[in-house]
The first five atom37 places (N, CA, C, CB, O) and aatype in JSON, in Angstrom:
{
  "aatype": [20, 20, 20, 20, 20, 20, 20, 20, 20, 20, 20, 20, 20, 20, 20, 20, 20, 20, 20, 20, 20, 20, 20, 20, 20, 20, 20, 20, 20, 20, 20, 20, 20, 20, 20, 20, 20, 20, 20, 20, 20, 20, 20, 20, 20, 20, 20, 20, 20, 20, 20, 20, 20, 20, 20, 20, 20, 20, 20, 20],
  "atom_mask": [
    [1, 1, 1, 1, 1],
    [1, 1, 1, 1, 1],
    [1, 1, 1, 1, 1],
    [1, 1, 1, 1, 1],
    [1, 1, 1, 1, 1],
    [1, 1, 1, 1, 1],
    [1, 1, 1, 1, 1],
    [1, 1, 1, 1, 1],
    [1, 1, 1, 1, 1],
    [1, 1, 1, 1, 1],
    [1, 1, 1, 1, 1],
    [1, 1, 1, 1, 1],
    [1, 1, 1, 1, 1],
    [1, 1, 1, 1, 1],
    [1, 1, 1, 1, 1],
    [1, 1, 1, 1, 1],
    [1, 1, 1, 1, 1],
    [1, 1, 1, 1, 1],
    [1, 1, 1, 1, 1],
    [1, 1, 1, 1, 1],
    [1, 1, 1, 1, 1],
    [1, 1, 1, 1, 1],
    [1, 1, 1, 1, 1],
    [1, 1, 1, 1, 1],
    [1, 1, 1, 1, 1],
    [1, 1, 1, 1, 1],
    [1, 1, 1, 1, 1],
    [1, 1, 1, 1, 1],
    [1, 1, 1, 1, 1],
    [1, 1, 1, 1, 1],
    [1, 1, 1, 1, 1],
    [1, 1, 1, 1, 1],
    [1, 1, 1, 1, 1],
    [1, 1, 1, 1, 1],
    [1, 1, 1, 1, 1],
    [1, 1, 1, 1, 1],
    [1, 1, 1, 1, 1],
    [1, 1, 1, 1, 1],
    [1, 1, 1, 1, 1],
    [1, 1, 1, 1, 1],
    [1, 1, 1, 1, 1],
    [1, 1, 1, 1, 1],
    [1, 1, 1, 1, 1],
    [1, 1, 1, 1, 1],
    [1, 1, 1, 1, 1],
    [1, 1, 1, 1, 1],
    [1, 1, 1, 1, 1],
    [1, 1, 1, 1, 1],
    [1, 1, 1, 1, 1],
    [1, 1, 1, 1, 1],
    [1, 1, 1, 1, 1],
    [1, 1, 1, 1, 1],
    [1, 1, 1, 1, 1],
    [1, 1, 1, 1, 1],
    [1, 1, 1, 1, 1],
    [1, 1, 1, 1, 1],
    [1, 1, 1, 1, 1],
    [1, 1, 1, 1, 1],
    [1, 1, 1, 1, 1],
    [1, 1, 1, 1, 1]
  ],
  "atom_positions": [
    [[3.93, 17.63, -3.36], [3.08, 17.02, -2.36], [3.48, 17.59, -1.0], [3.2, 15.45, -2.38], [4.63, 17.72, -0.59]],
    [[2.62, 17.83, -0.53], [2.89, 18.67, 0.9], [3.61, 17.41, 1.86], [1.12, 19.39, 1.75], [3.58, 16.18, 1.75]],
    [[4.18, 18.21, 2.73], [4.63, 16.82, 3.89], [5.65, 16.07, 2.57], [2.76, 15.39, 4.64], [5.82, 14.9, 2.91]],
    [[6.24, 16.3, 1.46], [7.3, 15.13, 1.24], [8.35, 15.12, 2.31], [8.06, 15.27, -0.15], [8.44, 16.01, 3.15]],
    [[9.13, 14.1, 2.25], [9.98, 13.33, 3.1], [11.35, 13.84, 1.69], [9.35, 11.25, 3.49], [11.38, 13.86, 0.46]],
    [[12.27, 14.15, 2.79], [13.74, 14.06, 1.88], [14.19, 12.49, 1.27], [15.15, 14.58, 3.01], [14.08, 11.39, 1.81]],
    [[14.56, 12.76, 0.33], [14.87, 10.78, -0.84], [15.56, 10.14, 0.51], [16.66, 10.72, -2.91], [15.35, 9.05, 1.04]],
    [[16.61, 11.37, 0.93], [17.76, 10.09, 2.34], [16.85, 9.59, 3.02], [18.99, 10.85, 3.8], [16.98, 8.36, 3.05]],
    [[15.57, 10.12, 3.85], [14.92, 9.81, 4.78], [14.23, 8.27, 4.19], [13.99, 11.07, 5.18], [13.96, 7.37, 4.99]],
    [[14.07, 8.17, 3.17], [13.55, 7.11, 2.34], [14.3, 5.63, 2.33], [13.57, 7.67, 0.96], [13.73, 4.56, 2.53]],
    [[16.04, 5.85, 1.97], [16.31, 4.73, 1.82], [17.11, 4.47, 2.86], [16.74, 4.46, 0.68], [17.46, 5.31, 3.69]],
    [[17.49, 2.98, 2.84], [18.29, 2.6, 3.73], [19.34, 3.0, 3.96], [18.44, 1.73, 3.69], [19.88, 3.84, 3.24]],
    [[19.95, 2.47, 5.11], [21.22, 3.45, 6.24], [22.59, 2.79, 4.92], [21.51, 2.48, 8.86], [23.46, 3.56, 4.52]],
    [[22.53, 1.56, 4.52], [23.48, 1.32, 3.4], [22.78, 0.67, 2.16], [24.65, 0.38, 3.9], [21.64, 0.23, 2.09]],
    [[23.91, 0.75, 1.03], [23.12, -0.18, 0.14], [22.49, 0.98, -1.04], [21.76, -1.12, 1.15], [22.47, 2.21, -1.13]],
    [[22.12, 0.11, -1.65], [21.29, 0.97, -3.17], [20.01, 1.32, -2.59], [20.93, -0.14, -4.83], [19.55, 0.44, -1.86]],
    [[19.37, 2.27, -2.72], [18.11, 2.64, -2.54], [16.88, 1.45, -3.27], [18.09, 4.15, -3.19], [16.88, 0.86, -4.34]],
    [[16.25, 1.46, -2.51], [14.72, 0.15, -2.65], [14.63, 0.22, -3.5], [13.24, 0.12, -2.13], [14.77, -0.87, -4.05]],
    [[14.3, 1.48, -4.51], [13.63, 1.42, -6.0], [14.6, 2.13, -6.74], [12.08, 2.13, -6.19], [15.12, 3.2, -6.43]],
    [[14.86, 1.23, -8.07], [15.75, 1.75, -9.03], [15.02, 3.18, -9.61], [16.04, 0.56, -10.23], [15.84, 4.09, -9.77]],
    [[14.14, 3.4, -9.83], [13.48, 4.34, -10.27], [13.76, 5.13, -9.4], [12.29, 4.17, -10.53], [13.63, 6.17, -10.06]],
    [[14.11, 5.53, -8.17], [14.12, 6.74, -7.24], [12.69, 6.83, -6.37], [14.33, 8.16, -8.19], [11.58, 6.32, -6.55]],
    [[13.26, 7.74, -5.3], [11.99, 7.39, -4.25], [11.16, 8.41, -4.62], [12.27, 7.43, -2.53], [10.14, 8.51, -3.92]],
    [[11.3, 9.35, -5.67], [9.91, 10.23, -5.86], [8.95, 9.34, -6.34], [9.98, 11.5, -6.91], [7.82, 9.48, -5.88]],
    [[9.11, 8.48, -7.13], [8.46, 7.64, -8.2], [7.51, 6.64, -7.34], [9.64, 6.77, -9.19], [6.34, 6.37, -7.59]],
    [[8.62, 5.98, -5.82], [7.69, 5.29, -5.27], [6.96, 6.05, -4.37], [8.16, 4.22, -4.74], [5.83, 5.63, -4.15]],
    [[7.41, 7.4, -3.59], [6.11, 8.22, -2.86], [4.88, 8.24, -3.82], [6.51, 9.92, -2.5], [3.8, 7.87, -3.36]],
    [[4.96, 8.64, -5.06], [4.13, 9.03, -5.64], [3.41, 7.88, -5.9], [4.51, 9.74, -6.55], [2.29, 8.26, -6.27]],
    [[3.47, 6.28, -5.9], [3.27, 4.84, -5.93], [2.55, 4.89, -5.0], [4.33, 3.87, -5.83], [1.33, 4.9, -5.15]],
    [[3.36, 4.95, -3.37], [2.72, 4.68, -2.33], [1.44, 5.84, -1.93], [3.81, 4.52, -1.32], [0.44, 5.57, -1.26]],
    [[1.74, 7.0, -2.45], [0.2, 8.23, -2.39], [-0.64, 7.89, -3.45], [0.53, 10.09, -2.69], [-1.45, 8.75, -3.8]],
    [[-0.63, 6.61, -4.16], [-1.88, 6.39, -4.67], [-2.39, 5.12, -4.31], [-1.89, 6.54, -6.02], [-3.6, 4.99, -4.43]],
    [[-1.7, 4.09, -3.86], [-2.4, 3.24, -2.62], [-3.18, 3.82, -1.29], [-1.31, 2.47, -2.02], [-4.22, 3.31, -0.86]],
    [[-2.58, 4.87, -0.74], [-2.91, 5.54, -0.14], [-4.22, 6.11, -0.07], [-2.22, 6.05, -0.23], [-5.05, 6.27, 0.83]],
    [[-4.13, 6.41, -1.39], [-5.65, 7.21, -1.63], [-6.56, 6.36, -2.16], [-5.65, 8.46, -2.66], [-7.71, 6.56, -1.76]],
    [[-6.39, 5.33, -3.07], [-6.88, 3.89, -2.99], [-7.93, 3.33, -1.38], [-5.26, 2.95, -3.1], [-9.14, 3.38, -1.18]],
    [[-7.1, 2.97, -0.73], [-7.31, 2.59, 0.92], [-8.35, 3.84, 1.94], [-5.45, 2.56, 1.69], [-9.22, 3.82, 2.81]],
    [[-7.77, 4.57, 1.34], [-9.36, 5.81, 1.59], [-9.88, 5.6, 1.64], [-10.05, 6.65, 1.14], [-10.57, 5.4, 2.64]],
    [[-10.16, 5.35, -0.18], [-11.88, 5.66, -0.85], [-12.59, 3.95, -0.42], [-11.88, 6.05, -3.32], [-13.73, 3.69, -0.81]],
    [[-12.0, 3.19, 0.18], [-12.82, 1.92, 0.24], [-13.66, 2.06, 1.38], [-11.98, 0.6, 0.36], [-13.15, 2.72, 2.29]],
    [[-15.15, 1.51, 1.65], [-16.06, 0.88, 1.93], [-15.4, 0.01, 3.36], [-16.55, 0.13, 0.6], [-15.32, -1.22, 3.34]],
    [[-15.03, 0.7, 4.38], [-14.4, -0.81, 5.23], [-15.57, -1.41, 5.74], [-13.27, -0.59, 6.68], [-15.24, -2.55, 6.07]],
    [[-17.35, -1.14, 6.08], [-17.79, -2.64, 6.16], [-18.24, -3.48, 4.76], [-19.05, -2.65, 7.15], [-18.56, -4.67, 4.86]],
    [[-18.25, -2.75, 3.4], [-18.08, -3.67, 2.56], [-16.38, -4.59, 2.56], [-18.45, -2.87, 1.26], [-16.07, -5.76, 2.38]],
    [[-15.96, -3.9, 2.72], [-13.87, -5.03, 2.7], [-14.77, -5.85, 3.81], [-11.46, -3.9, 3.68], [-14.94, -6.98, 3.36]],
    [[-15.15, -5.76, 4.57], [-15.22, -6.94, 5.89], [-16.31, -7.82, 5.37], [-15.7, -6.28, 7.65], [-16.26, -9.0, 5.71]],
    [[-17.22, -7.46, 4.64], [-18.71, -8.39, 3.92], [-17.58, -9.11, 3.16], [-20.28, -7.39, 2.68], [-17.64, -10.32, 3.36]],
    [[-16.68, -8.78, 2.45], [-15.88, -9.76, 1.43], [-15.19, -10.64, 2.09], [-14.91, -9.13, 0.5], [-15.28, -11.82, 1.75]],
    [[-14.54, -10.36, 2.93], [-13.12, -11.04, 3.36], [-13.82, -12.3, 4.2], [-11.91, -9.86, 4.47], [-13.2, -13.35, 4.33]],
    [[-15.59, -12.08, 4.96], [-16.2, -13.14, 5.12], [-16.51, -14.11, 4.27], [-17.0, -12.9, 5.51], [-16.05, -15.25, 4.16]],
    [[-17.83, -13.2, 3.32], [-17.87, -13.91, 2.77], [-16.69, -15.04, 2.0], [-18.48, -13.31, 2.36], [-17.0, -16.2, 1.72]],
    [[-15.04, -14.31, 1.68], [-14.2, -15.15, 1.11], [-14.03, -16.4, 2.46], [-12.74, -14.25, 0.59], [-14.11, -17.58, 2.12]],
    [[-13.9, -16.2, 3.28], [-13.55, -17.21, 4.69], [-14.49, -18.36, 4.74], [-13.75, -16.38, 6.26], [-14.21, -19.54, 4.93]],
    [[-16.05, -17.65, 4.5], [-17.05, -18.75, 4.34], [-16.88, -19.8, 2.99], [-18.47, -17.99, 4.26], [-17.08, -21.0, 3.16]],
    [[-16.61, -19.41, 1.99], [-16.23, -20.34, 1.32], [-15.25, -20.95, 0.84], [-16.56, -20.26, 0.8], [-15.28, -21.73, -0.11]],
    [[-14.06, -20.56, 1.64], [-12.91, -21.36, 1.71], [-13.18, -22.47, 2.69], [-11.71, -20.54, 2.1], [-12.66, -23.55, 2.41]],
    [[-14.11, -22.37, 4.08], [-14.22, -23.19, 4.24], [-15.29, -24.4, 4.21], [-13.82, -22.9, 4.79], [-15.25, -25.42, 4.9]],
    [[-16.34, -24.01, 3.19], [-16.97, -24.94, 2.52], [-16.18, -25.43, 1.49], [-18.12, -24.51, 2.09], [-17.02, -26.09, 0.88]],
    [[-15.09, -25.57, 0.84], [-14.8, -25.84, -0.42], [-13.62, -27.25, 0.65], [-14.07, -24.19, -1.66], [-12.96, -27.11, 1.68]],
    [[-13.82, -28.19, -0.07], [-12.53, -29.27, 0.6], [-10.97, -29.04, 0.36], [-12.7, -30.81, -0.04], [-10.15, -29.82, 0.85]]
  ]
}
């Protein structure tokens, strides 16, 4: 993947690294949320997140 980040740059200054699996495993996790969050529709996400608001607050 172009632009990777070195694993050190990844985990914390002490301590076990975030993911037992290693941080290739979660770049490669987080570049498919990533590309996920792309491909979405943001004024359909905003038609939903109303519509969800509108009937949370019709519901008692």
């Amino acid at each position: 993947m172009p632009g990777d980040a070195p694993c050190a740059t990844l985990r914390p200054a002490s301590g076990p690294p975030p993911y037992p699996w290693g941080c290739h495993a979660a770049a490669a996790a987080l570049q498919q949320v990533i590309d996920g969050v792309r491909g979405l529709d943001m004024d359909d996400v905003r038609r939903q997140i109303a519509d969800q608001q509108a009937e949370s607050q019709d519901t008692p």
